[in-house]
C-alpha positions in Angstrom: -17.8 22.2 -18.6 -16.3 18.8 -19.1 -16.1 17.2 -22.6 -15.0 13.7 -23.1 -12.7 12.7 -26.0 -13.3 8.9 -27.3 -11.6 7.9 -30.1 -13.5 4.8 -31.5 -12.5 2.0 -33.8 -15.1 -1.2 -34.3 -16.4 -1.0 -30.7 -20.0 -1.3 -31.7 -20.4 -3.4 -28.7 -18.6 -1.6 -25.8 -19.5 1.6 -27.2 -22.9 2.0 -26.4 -22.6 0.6 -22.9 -20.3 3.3 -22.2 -22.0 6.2 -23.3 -24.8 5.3 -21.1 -22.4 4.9 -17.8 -21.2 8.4 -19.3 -24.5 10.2 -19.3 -25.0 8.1 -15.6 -21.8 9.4 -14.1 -22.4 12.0 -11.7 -19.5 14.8 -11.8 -20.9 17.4 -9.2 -21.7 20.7 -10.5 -20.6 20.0 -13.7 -23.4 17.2 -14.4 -25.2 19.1 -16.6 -22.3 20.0 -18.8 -21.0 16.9 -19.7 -20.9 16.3 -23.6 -18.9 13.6 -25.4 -17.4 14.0 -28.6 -16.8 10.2 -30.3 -13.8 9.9 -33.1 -14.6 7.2 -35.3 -11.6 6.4 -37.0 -12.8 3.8 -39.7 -14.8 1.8 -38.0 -16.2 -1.1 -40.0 -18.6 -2.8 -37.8 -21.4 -0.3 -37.4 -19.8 1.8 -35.0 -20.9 5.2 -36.3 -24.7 3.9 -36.4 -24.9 2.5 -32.9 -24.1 6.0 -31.6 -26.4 7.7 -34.0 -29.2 5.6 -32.8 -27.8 5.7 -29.6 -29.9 8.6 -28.6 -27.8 9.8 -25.6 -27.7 13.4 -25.2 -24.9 15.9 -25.7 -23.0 13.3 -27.8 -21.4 14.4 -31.2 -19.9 12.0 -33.5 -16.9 12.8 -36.3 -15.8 10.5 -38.8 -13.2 9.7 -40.9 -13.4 8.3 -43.9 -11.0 5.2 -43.2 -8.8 4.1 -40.0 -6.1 6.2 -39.8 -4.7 5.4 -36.4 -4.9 6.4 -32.7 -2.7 9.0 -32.9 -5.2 11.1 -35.4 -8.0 9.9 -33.8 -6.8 11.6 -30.5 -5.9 14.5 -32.5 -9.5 15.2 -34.1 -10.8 14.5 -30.6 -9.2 17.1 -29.1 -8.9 20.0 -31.4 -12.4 19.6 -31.4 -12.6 19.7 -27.6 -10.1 22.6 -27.2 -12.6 24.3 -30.0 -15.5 23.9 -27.5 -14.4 24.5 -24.6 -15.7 28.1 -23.8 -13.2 28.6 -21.0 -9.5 27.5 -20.2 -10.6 26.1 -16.9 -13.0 23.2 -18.9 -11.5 20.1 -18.3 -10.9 17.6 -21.1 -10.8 13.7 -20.3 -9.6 11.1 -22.8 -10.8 7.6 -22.5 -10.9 4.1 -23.9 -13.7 3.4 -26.1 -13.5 0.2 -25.0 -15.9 0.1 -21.8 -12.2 -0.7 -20.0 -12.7 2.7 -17.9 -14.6 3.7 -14.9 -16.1 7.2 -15.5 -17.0 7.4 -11.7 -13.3 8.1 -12.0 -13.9 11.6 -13.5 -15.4 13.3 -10.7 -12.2 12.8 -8.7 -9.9 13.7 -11.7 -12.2 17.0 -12.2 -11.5 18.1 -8.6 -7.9 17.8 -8.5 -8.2 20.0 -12.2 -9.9 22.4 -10.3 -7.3 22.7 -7.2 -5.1 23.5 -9.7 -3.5 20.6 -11.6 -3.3 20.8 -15.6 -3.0 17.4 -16.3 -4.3 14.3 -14.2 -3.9 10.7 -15.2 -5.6 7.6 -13.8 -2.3 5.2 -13.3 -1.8 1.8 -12.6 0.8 2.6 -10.5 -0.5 4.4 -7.4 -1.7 3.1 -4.3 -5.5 1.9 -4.8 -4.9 1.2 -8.5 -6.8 -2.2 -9.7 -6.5 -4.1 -12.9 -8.6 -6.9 -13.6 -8.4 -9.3 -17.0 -5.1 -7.8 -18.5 -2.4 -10.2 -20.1 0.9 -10.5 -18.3 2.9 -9.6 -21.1 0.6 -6.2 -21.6 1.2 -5.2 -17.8 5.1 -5.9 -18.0 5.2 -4.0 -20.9 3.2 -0.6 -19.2 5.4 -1.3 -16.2 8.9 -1.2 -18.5 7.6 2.0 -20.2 6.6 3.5 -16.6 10.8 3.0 -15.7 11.7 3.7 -18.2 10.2 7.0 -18.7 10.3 8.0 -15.0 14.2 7.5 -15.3 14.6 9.5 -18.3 12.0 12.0 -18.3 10.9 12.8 -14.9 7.7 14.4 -14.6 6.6 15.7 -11.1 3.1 13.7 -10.0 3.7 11.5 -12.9 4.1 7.6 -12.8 1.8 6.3 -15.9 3.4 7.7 -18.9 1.3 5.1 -21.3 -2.4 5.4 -20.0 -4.5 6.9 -22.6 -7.5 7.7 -19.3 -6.6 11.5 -18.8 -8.0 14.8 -17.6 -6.6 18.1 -19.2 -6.9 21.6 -18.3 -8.8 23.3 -21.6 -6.5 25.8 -21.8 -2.8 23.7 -21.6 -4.1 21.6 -24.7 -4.8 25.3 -26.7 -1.8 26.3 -25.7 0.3 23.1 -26.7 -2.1 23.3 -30.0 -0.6 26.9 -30.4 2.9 26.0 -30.0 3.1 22.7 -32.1 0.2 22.9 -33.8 -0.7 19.1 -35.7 2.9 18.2 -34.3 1.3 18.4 -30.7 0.6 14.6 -31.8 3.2 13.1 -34.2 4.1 10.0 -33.1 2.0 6.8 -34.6 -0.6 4.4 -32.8 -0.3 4.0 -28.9 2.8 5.6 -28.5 1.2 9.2 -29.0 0.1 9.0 -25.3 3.5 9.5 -23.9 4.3 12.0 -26.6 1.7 14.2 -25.5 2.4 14.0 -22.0 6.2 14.7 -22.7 5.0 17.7 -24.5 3.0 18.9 -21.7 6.4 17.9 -19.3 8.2 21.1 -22.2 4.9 23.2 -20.7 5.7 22.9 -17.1 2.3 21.4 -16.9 1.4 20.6 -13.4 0.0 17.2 -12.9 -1.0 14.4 -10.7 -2.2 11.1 -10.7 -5.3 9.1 -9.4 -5.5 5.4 -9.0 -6.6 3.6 -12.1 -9.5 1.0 -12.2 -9.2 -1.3 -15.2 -11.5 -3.8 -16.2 -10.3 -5.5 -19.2 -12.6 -8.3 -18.1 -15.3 -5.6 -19.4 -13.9 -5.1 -22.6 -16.2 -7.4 -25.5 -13.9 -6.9 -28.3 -10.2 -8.1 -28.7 -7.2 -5.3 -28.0 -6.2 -3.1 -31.2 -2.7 -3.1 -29.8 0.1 -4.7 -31.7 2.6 -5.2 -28.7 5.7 -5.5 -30.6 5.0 -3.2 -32.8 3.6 -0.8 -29.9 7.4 -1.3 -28.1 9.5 -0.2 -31.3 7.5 2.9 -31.7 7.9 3.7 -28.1 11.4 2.6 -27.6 12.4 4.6 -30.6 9.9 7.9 -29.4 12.2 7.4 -25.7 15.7 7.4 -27.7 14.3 10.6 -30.3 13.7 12.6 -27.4 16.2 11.7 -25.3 19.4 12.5 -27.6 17.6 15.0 -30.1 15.1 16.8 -28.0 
């Protein structure tokens, strides 16, 4: 079973077109058990009643009541995942709502679950990687992250600490859910992506990385991302864990 986490806020447009190349995407065996759970975290532009009327199968939609931030919208996704998942071998991807992401991705992500991996990342910084449309500045700043995180916090496989396109092993996210319950994901906005990986680095999670394909030439709505804002909270996540633990 695979279930796809999409945390969602005012992408009426990208959505939809996404959830179609979702119920397209051909994952093997596992075809027929694709479902996609949506977080919309506030949306104000409709969001919520495109993917009602959406009409795509195995799609279930949660709401909150106003935008409280990537970080919880990740959070609801995937307690709600981890709740579905009938076995720990499921596999649990987290995307961009954006339309950004190439689900044809998830089939190679699956497999190298199922050889044994616990977390697999789609990264911009293996061979094969492409990124189309992304500003300078946002690339310089995912590349000074990777360093930076790679020096400090080695991870085995790992080279994209900050790319939010993931594929979990079912039963590592119940068991980080277990041991830190809602401070599985503490940190605010953007930054909870390499807090949860770092968590999964305490796990001895095994993981491994696939090249990313990102077309931000794809994406109809302008970034949610407040880059400066997105570097304190990062820079100051990398100095908390590195002198406190």
């Amino acid at each position: 079973m695979i279930i796809v986490v999409l945390p969602a806020y005012n992408e009426v447009e990208a959505l939809p077109i996404l959830l179609g190349r979702l119920n397209a995407v051909s994952v093997g065996h596992f075809n027929s058990n694709i479902s996609v759970i949506v977080v919309d975290d506030g949306s104000t532009d409709g969001t919520a009643e495109r993917v009602r009327i959406s009409k795509i199968p195995n799609v279930q939609l949660i709401l909150h009541e106003k935008n409280m931030g990537l970080n919880e919208a990740v959070r609801t996704g995937l307690l709600a995942a981890t709740q579905s998942a009938m076995d720990d071998n499921d596999v649990i991807v987290t995307m961009d709502a954006d339309n950004t992401h190439v689900p044809a991705l998830i089939s190679r992500m699956v497999m190298l679950i199922e050889e044994g991996n616990e977390v697999v990342i789609a990264s911009r910084y293996v061979p094969g990687a492409r990124v189309v449309g992304l500003a300078w500045h946002r690339r310089l700043l995912s590349l000074l992250a990777s360093v930076l995180f790679r020096y400090t916090f080695p991870m085995t496989g790992v080279k994209d600490y900050t790319c939010g396109f993931r594929a979990y092993r079912a039963g590592l996210l119940k068991e980080a859910f277990e041991r830190w319950g809602n401070e599985f994901i503490s940190e605010p906005g953007f930054s909870c992506m390499v807090d949860i990986l770092l968590k999964c680095r305490r796990l001895d999670a095994i993981a491994n990385e696939v090249p990313l394909i990102l077309r931000y030439d794809f994406k109809p709505s302008e970034s949610k991302m407040k880059v400066f804002k997105t570097i304190k909270q990062t820079l100051s996540l990398l100095v908390r864990r590195r002198f406190k633990g």
